[in-house]
C-alpha positions as CSV (number, residue, x, y, z in Angstrom):
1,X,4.2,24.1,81.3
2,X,3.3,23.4,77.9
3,X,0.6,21.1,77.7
4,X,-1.2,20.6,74.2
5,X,-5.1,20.2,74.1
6,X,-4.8,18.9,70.3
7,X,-2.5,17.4,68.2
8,X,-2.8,17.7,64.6
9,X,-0.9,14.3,63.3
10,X,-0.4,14.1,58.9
11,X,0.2,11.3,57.7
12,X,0.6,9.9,54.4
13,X,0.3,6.1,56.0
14,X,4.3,5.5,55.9
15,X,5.9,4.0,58.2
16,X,7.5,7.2,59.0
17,X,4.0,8.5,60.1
18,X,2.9,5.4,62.0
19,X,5.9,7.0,64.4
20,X,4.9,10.3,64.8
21,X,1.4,8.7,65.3
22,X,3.0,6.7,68.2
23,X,4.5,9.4,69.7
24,X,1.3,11.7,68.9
25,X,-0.8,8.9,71.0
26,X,1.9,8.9,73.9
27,X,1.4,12.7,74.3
28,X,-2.1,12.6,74.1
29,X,-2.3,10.0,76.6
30,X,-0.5,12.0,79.2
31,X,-2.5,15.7,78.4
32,X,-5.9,14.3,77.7
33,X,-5.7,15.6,74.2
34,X,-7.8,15.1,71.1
35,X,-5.9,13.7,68.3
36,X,-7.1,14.7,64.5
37,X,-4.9,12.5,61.9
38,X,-5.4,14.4,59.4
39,X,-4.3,12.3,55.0
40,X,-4.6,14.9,52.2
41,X,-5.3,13.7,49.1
42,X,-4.3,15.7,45.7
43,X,-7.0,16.8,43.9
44,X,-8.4,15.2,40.8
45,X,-8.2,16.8,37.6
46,X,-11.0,16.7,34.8
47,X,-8.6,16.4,31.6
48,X,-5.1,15.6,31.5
49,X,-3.5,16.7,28.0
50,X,-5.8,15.1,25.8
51,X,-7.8,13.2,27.9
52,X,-10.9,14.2,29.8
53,X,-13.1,12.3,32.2
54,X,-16.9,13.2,32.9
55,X,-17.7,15.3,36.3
56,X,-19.7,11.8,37.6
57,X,-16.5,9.6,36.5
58,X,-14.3,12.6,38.6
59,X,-16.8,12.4,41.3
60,X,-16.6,8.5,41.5
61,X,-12.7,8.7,41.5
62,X,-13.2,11.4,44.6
63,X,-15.2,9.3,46.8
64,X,-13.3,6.1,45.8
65,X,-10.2,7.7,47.0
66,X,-11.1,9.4,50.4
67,X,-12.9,6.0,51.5
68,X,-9.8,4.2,50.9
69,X,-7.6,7.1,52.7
70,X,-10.4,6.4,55.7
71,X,-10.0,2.9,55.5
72,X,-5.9,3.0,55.4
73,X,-6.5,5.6,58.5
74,X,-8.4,2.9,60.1
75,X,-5.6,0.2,59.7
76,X,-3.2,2.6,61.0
77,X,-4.9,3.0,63.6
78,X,-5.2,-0.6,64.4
79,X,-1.9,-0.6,64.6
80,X,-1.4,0.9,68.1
81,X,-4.0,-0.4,71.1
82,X,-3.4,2.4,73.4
83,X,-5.0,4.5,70.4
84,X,-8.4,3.3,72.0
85,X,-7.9,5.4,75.5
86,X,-7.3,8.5,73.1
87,X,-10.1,11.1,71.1
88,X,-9.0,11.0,67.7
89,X,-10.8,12.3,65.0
90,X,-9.8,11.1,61.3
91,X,-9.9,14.0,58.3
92,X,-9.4,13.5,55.1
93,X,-8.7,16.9,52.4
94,X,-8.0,17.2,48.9
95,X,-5.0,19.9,48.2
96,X,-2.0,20.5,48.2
97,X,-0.9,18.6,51.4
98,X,1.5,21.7,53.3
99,X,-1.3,24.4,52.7
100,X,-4.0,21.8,54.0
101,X,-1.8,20.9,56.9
102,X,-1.6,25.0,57.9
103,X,-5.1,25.7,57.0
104,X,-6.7,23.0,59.1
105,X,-3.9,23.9,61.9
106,X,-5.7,27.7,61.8
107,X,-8.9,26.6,61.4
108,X,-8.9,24.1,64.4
109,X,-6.2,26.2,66.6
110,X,-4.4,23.2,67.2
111,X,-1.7,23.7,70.0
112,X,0.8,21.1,68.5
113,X,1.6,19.7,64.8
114,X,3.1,15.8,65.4
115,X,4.4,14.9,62.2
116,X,7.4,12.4,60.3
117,X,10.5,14.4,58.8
118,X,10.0,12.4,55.7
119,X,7.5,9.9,54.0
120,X,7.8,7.7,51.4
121,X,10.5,6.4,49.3
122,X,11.8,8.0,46.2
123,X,10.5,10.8,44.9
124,X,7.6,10.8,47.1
125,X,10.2,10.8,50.1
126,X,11.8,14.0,48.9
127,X,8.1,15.3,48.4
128,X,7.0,14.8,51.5
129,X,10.4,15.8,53.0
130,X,9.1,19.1,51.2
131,X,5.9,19.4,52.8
132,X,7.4,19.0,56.2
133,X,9.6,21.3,55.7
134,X,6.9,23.7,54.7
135,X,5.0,23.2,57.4
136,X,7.8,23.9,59.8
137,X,8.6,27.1,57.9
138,X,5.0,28.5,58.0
139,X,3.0,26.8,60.9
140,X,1.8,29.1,64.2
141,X,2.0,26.6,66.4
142,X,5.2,24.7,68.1
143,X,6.0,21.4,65.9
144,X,7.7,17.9,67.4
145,X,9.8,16.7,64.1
146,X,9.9,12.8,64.7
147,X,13.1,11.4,62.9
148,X,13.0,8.4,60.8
């Protein structure tokens, strides 16, 4: 029987990810697994056309945005008490979110990727729509597609 150690959840803080988080924290419960909720940020680029920042000013912006991905991690979290009786480690990467998403699943050797069919609205719905199916196409490990 099939029973996952750890659950590798991404989310992009939708509410289409606060449901694969539920159901990530149900399973969990039941095997004793560790969840890791894993956000990837893009990364931040120097000079856009004609416009350059400084390395501090791109630094700044860096730490700026993965402190607010932990903090929105943290209020998603809060949204679901039973997440206290589980082991959940938060990540936060900068990337390009599908290649993240398979590189920390082989790094880790997570059993089982919990994760939304799509995210946002508009275009970033049909983007993360992409990365999801990405990951389905090129993950190593078995993946539970939670339907919006």
């Amino acid at each position: 029987m099939f029973s996952p150690k750890s659950i590798l959840v991404p989310t992009d803080f939708s509410e289409y990810s606060d449901k694969a988080l539920e159901q990530a924290i149900d399973l969990a419960k039941q095997y004793q697994s560790k969840i890791h909720l894993l956000h990837v940020i893009g990364i931040v680029h120097q000079c856009v056309i004609d416009y350059c920042l400084d390395a501090q000013s791109v630094s700044e912006l860096e730490n700026i945005t993965v402190k607010s991905a932990q903090d929105m991690a943290q209020d998603q979290l809060a949204k679901f008490p039973d997440a206290k009786q589980v082991d959940i480690e938060m990540i936060v990467r900068q990337g390009i979110p599908y290649d993240e998403i398979i590189k920390y699943q082989t790094e880790k050797k997570i059993e089982l990727i919990v994760i939304a069919s799509h995210g946002k609205t508009g275009l970033l719905h049909y983007m993360m729509g992409s990365v999801t199916n990405k990951v389905v196409k090129t993950a190593k490990c078995p993946i539970l597609l939670i339907r919006s």
